[in-house]
C-alpha positions as CSV (number, residue, x, y, z in Angstrom):
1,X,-18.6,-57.2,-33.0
2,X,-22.2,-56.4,-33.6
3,X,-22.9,-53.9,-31.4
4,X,-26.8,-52.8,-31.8
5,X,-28.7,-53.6,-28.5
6,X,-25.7,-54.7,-26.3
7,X,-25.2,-53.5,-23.0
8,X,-21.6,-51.0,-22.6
9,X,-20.7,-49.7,-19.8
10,X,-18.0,-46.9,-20.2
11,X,-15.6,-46.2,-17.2
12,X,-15.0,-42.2,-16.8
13,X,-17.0,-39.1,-17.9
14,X,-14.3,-36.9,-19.1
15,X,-13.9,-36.1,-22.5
16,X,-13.1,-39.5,-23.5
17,X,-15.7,-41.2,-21.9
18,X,-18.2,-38.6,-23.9
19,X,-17.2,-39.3,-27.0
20,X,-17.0,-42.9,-26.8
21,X,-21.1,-42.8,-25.5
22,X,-21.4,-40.0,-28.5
23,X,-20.3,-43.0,-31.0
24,X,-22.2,-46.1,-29.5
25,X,-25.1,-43.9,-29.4
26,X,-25.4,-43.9,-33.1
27,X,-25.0,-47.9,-32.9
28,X,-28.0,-48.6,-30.6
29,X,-26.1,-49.5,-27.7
30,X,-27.3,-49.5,-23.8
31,X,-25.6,-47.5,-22.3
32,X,-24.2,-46.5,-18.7
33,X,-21.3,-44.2,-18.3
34,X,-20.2,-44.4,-14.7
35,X,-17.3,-42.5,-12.7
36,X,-16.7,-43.2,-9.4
37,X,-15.8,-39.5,-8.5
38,X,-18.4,-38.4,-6.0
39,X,-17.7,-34.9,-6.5
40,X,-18.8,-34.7,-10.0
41,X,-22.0,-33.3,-10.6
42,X,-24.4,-35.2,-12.7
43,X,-26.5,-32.9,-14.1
44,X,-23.3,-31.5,-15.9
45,X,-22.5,-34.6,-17.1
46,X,-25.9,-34.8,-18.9
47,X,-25.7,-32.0,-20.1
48,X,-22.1,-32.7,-21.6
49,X,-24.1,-35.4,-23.8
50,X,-25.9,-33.2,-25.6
51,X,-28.9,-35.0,-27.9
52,X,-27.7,-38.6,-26.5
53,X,-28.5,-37.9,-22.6
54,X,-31.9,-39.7,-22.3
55,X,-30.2,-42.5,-24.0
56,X,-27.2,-42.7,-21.5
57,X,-27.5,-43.9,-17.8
58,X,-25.2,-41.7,-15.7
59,X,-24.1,-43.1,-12.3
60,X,-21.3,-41.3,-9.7
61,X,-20.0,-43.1,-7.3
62,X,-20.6,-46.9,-6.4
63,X,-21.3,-49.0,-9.6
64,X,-24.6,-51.5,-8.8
65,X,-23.1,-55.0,-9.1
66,X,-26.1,-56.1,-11.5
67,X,-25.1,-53.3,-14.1
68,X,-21.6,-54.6,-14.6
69,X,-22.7,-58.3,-14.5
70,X,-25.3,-57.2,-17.1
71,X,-22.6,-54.9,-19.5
72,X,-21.5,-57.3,-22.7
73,X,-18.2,-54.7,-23.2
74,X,-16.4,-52.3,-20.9
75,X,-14.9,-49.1,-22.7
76,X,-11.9,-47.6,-20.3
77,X,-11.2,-43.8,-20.4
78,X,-7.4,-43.6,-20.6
79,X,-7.0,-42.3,-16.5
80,X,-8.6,-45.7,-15.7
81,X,-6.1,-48.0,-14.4
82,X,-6.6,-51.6,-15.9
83,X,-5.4,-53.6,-13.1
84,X,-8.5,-52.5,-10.9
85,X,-10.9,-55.5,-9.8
86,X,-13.4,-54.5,-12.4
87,X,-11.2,-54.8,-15.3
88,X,-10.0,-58.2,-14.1
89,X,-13.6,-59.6,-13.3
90,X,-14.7,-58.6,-17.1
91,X,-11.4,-60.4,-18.3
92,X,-12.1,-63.4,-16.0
93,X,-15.7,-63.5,-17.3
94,X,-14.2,-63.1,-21.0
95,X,-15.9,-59.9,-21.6
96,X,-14.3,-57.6,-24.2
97,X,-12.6,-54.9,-22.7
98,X,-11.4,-51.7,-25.3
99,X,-9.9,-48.9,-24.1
100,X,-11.3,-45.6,-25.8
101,X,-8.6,-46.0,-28.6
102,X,-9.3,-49.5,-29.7
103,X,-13.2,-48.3,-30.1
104,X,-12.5,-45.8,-32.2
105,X,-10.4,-47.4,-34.0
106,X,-13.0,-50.4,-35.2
107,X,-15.0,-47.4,-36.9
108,X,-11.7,-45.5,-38.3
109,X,-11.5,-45.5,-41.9
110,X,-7.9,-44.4,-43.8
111,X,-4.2,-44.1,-42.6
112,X,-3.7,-43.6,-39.1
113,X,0.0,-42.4,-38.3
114,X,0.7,-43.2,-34.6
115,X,3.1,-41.4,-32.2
116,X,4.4,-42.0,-28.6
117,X,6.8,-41.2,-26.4
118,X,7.8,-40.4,-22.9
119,X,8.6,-36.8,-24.1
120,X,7.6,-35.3,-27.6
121,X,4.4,-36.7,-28.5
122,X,2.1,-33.6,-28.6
123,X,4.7,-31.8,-31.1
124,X,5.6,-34.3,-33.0
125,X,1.7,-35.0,-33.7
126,X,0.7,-31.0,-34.1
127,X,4.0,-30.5,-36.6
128,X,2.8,-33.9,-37.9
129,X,-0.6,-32.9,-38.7
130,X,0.2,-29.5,-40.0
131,X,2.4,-31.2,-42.5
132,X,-0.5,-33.5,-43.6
133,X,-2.4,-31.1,-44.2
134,X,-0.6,-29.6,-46.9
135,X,-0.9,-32.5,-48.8
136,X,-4.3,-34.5,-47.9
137,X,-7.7,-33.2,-47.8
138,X,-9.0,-35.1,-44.9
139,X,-6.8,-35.1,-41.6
140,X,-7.6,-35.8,-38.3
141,X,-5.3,-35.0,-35.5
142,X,-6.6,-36.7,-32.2
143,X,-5.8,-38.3,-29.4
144,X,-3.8,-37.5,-26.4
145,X,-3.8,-33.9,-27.8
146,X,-6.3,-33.7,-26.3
147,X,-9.0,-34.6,-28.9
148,X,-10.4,-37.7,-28.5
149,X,-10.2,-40.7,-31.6
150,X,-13.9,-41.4,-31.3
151,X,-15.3,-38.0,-32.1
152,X,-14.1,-38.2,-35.7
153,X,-13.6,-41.8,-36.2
154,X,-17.1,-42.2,-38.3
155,X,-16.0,-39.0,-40.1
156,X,-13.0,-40.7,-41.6
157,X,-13.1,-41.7,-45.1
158,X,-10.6,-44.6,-46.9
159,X,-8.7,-41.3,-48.2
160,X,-8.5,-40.1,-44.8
161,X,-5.6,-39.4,-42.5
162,X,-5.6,-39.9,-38.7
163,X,-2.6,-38.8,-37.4
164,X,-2.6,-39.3,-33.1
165,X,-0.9,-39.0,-29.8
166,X,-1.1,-42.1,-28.1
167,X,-0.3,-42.2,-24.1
168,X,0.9,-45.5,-22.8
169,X,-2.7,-45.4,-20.9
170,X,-4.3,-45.5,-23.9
171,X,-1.7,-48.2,-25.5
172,X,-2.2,-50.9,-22.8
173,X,-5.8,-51.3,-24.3
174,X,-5.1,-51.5,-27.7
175,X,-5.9,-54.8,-29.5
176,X,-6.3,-54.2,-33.1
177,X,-5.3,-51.0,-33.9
178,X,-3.0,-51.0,-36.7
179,X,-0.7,-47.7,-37.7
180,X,0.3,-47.1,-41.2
181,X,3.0,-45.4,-40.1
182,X,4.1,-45.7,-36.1
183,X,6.5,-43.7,-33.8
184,X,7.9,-44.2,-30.9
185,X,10.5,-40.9,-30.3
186,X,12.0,-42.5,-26.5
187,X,11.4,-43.5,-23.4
188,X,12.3,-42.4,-20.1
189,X,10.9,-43.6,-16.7
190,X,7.4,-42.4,-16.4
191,X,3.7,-43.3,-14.6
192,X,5.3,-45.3,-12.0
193,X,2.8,-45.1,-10.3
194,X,0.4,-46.4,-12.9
195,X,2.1,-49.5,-14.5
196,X,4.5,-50.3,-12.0
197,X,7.7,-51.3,-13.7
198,X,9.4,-50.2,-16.8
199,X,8.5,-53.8,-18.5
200,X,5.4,-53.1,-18.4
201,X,5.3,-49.2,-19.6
202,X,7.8,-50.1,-22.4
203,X,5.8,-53.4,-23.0
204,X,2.7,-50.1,-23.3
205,X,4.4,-48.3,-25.8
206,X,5.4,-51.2,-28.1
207,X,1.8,-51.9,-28.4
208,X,2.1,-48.8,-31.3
209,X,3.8,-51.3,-33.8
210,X,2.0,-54.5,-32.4
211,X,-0.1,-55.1,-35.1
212,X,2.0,-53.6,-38.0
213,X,3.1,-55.9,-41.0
214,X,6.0,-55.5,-43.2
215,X,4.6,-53.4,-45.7
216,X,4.5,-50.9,-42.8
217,X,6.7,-48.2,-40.8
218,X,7.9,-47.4,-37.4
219,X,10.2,-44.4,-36.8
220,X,13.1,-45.0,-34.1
221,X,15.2,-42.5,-32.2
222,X,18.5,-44.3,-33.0
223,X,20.1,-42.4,-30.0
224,X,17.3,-44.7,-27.4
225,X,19.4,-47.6,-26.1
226,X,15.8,-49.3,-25.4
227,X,14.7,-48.6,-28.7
228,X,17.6,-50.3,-30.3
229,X,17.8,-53.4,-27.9
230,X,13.7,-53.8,-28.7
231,X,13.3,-52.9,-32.3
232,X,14.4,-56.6,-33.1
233,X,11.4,-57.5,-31.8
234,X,9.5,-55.4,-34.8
235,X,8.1,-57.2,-38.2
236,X,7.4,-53.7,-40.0
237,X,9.9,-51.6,-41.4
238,X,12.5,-49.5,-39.3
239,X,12.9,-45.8,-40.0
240,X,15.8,-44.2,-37.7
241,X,16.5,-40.8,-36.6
242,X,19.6,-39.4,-34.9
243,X,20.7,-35.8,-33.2
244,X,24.3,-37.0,-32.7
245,X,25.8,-38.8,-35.6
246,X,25.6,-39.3,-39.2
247,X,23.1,-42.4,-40.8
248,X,23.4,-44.3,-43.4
249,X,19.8,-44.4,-43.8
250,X,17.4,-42.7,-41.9
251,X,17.6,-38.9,-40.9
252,X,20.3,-37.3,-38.7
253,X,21.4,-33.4,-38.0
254,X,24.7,-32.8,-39.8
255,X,27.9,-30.9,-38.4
256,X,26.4,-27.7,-40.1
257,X,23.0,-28.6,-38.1
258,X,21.3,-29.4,-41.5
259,X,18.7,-32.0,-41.2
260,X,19.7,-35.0,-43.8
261,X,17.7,-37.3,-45.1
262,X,19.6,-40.4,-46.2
263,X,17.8,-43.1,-48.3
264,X,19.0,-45.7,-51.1
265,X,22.3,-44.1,-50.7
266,X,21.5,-40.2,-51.9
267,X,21.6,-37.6,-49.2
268,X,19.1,-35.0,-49.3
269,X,19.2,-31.4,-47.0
270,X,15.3,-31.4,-45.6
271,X,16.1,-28.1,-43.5
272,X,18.6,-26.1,-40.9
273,X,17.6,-26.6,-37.6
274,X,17.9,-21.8,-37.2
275,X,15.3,-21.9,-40.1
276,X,12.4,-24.1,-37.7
277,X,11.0,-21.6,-34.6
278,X,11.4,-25.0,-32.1
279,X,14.5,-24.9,-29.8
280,X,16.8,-27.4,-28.5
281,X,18.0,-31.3,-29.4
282,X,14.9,-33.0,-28.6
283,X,12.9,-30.6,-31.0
284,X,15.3,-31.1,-33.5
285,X,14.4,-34.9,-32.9
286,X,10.5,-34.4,-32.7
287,X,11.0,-32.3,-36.2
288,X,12.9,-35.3,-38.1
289,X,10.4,-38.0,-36.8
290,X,7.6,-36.0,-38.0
291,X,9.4,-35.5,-41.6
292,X,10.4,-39.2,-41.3
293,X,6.2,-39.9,-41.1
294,X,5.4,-37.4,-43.8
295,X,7.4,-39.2,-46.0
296,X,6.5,-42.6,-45.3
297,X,3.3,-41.1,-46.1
298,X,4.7,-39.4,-49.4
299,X,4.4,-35.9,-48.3
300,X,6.4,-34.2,-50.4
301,X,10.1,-32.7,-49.2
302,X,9.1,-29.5,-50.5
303,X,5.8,-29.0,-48.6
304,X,7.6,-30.9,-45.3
305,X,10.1,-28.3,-45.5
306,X,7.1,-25.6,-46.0
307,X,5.5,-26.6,-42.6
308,X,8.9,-27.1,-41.0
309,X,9.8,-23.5,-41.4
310,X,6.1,-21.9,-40.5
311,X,5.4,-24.3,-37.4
312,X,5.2,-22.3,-34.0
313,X,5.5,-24.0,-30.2
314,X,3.1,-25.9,-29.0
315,X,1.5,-24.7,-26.3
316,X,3.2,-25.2,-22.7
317,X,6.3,-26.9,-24.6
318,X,9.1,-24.4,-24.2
319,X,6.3,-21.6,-24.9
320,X,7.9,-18.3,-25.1
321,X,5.5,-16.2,-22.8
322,X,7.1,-12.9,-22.5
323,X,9.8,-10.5,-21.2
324,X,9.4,-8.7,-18.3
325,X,12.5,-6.0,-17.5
326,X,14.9,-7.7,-19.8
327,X,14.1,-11.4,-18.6
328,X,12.6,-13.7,-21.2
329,X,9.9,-16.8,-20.0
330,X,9.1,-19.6,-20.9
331,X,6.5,-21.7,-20.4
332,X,7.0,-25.9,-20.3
333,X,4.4,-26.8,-17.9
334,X,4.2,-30.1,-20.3
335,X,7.5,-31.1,-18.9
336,X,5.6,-33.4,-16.7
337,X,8.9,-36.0,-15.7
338,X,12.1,-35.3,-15.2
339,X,13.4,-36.3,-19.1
340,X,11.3,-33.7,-20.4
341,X,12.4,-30.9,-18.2
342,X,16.3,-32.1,-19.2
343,X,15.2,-31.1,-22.1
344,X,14.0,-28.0,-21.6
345,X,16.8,-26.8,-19.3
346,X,19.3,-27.5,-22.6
347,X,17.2,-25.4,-24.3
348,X,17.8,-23.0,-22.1
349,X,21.1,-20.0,-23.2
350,X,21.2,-18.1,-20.5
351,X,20.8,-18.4,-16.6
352,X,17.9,-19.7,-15.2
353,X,15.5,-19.7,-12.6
354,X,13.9,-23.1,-12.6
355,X,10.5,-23.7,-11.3
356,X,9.8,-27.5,-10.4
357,X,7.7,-29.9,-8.4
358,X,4.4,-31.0,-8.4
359,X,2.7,-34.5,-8.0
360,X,4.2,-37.4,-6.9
361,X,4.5,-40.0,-10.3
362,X,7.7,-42.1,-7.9
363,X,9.7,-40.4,-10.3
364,X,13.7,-39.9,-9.5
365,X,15.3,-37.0,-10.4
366,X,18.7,-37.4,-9.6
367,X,19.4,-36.9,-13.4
368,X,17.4,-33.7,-13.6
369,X,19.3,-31.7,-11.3
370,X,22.7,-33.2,-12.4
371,X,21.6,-31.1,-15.5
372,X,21.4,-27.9,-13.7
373,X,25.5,-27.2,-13.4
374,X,25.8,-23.2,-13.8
375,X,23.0,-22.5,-15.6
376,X,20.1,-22.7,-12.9
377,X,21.1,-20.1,-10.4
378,X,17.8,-20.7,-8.6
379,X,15.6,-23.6,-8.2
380,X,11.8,-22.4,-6.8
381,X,9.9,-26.2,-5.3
382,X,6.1,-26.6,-5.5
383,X,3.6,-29.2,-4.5
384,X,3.5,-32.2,-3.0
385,X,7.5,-33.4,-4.5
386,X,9.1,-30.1,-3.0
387,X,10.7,-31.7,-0.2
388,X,11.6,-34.7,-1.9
389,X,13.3,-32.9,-4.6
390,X,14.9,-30.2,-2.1
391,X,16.5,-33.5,-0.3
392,X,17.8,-35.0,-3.6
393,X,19.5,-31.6,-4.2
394,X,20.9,-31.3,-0.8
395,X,22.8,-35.3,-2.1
396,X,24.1,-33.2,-5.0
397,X,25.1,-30.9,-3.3
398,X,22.3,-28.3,-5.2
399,X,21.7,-25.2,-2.5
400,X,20.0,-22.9,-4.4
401,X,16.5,-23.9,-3.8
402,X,13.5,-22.0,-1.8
403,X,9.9,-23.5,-1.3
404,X,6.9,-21.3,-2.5
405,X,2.8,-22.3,-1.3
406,X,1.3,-20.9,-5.1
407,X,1.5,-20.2,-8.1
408,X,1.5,-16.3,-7.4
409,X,4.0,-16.5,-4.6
410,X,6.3,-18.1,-6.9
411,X,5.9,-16.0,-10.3
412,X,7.3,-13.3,-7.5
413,X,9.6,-14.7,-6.3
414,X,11.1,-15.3,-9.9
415,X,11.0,-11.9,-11.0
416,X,12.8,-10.9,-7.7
417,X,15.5,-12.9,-8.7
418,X,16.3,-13.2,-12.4
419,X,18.2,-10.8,-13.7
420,X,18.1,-8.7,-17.5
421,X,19.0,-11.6,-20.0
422,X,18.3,-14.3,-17.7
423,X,15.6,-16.7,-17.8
424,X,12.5,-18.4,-15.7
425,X,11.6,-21.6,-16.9
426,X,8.5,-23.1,-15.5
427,X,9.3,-27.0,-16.2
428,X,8.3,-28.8,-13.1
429,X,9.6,-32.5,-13.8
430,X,5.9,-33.9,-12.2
431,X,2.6,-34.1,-12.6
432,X,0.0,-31.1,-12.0
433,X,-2.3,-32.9,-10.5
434,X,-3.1,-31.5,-6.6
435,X,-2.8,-27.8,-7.0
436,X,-3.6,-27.9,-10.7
437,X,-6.6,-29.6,-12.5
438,X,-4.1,-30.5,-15.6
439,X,-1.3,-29.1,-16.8
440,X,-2.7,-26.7,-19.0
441,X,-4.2,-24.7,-16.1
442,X,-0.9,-24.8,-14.4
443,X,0.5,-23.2,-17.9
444,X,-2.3,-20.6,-18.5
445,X,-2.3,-19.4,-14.7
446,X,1.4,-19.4,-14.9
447,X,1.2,-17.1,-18.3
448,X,-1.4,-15.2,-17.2
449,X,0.2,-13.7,-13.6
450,X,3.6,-13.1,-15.8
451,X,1.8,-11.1,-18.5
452,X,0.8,-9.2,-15.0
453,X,4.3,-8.2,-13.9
454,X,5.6,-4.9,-14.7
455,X,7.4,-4.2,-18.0
C-alpha cells in the first residue's frame, strides 16, 4: 500500500501510537493521532513527537466524524479494543485497519522470531535476544517489552534479526506478519475482559504462526493440552518442549534436570537447569523455548549455553529484591493472572507471605489459591479483586488473609509477619491498573519501600 499523501489516523498516544506517527511521518502521510482520554495533556503529547509535531494533528477526546470518514487506514495501539464502533465502521467501509504490529512489520526487513504466551513472554524474548546477539550483528528486541516494532522497523536490514513479544492485543491485528521462527509457550485464561471467550484469545495467539509456510518453525510446550489439540491446525514445522517427560525430538529436562536436546535421533546436554540464575519449572520452560529458537536460527549450542549461564531475571519476574532481617523478597509484579503467579508460588522454597489482588481482568482464581497448601502462611489482598479473592478463599477454606489500602501499608504488614528464612512474594494474580499506572510502577514502588525497611 502506497502510503505518501493518504490520510491515517492512529488510535492512542502512548508509546505505540508515537512510534507508529514517527514512521508514517517519513512516508508523507496525513496524519491525526487521536486518544479519547480527556485527561491527557496535549501539549505533552506534542512534545513526545519530537521533529514530526507540526506534521501530526493531535486531538483528545471526541473524534470529529469528518476526520474518520476522511482517514484511508486506521493504525490501533495495542490497548485499543477492536470490537469498538470505530473499528467496525472502517471494516464495514473496507478501510484497512493494522494494528501497530502489522505496520511495522510492512517496513521490517530480516528474520523476525515471534513469541507469545499467557505467561513467559518477556523472558523468553530478553533471554532470546541476548542469545542472538552473540551470534548476529543486527538484533532488535521489541515489542510487548515494551519497545515498540515501528521504532526500528526501517532500521532493519535483510541480515537483521527482530526478535519480539507479541500480546494477544497486538495479535488480533495481525494480517501479514510472517515469523521465521514462532512461539507460543501456553495459554491460560486471560483479558476476559477484552476478547470475551477463550476462542477468541486462543484464535489471538494462533495468529503468530498464521502466515508461516513449511519451511518455517513454531515452538510448542508439549505439556499445553490446547497447544496439542491446536497444533494440527499448523502448516510450518513443530518444535516441542517438555518440563515433565522425555522427547523424542524436541527439548525436555532430564531426571538429572539436564536440559536435552533431541534431534535426528542424537541426544545432546544444552545445560543444568542450577547452572541458569532463573528459578522454577516455567523458567526452565521459557529457557528451552528460547534455545529451541536459537537454534532454529542456527545459534550455536555453545554460545546458547554461554547466554544461558550469564542471563539474570527480568525485571518484576520472580526479581530477587532483597533481604530484610533474614527474609528474602521477591518481586513478580508481572504475574498479572492467576497462571503466572502459580508459577511463581512453586518457585517459591520456603514459607511465604503472598501479596495479591489488583484489577478486575474476570479472572478465576480458584486454581491459584489451591496452589497455596502450607507454603503461604499469609495472604495480604489489594485493589479492586480483594474481596473477591478473600470470598474465593473463604470456599477453600484459605483463612489466612488480611486486606491492606496501599502499597506501604502492605510492605508493613509483610515484614511484621514473615519470619528469618521465610519469604514475601509480591505476585498479585491481576492487573495493576487502578492504584498503579502499569505494572512496573507497582514493582518499582514495591522495591523501593522494601529497600526502606530495616536490615
Amino acid at each position: 500500500m502506497d502510503l505518501k499523501n493518504r490520510n491515517v489516523l492512529i488510535i492512542g498516544s502512548g508509546i505505540s501510537g508515537i512510534a507508529a506517527a514517527k514512521l508514517l511521518a517519513d512516508e508523507g502521510c496525513n496524519i491525526t493521532l487521536s486518544d479519547s482520554n480527556v485527561k491527557l495533556d496535549k501539549a505533552k503529547i506534542e512534545e513526545n513527537l519530537g521533529n514530526i509535531k507540526d506534521r501530526v494533528e493531535v486531538i483528545i477526546g471526541a473524534l470529529p466524524e469528518d476526520t474518520a470518514k476522511a482517514a484511508d487506514l486506521l493504525i490501533l495501539s495495542p490497548g485499543v479494543p477492536t470490537d469498538i464502533p470505530l473499528v467496525k465502521d472502517f471494516r464495514e467501509r473496507g478501510i484497512p485497519v493494522w494494528g501497530e504490529i502489522e505496520l511495522a512489520g510492512r517496513f521490517a526487513k530480516g528474520s523476525l522470531c515471534a513469541i507469545t504466551g499467557t505467561n513467559g513472554k518477556t523472558t523468553t524474548t530478553a533471554l532470546t535476544g541476548e542469545i542472538m546477539k552473540k551470534f548476529y550483528d543486527s538484533v532488535f528486541v521489541v515489542g510487548n517489552i515494551g519497545i515498540p516494532y515501528t521504532e526500528y522497523a526501517k532500521q532493519t536490514t535483510e541480515r537483521s534479526v527482530i526478535v519480539a513479544e507479541l500480546s494477544s492485543f497486538q495479535l488480533e491485528t495481525v494480517e501479514t506478519v510472517h515469523p521465521k521462527v514462532s512461539a507460543i509457550l501456553n495459554i491460560t485464561p486471560d483479558h476476559l475482559n477484552r476478547h470475551h471467550t477463550m476462542d477468541n484469545y486462543i484464535a489471538a495467539k494462533f495468529n503468530i504462526a498464521r502466515f508461516q509456510t513449511p519451511e518455517d518453525v513454531c515452538v510448542l510446550n508439549y505439556e499445553d493440552e490446547e497447544l496439542k489439540k491446536r497444533s494440527k491446525d499448523l502448516r510450518c514445522r513443530i518444535v516441542w518442549f517438555s518440563s515433565r517427560q522425555p522427547l523424542e525430538e524436541g527439548l525436555y529436562v532430564d531426571g538429572n534436570e539436564d536440559i536435552i536436546l533431541a534431534e535426528n535421533g542424537v541426544k545432546k546436554k544444552v545445560v543444568n537447569v542450577h547452572e541458569m540464575n532463573i528459578i522454577g519449572r516455567h523458567n526452565y520452560e521459557n529457557a528451552m523455548a528460547a534455545i529451541a529458537i536459537a537454534h532454529a536460527m542456527k545459534v550455536p549450542l555453545e554460545l546458547i549455553r554461554e547466554e544461558l549461564r550469564e542471563f539474570k531475571a527480568v525485571e518484576h519476574r520472580i526479581e530477587y529484591t532483597a533481604t530484610k532481617k533474614g527474609v528474602r523478597y521477591y518481586n513478580d509484579s508481572k504475574g498479572t493472572n492467576p497462571d503466572a503467579s502459580i508459577q511463581a508460588v512453586r518457585a517459591m522454597d520456603a514459607k511465604t507471605v503472598l501479596i495479591g489482588g489488583g484489577f478486575d481482568k474476570k479472572s478465576e482464581y480458584d486454581e491459584w489459591i489451591e496452589e497455596f497448601g502450607d507454603k503461604i502462611k499469609l495472604l495480604v489482598l489489594i485493589g479492586q479483586t480483594a474481596k473477591d479473592i478473600a470470598a474465593c478463599c473463604d470456599r477453600h477454606g484459605f483463612k489466612n488473609y488480611c486486606f491492606a489500602d496501599s502499597m506501604e501499608e502492605t510492605v508493613k504488614i509483610c515484614a511484621e509477619n514473615a519470619k528469618p528464612g521465610e519469604c514475601v512474594l509480591l505476585s498479585p494474580a491481576c492487573a495493576s491498573w487502578g492504584m498503579f499506572e502499569n505494572y512496573e510502577q507497582r514493582g518499582r514502588i514495591f522495591k523501593e519501600l522494601v529497600h526502606k525497611l530495616p536490615d
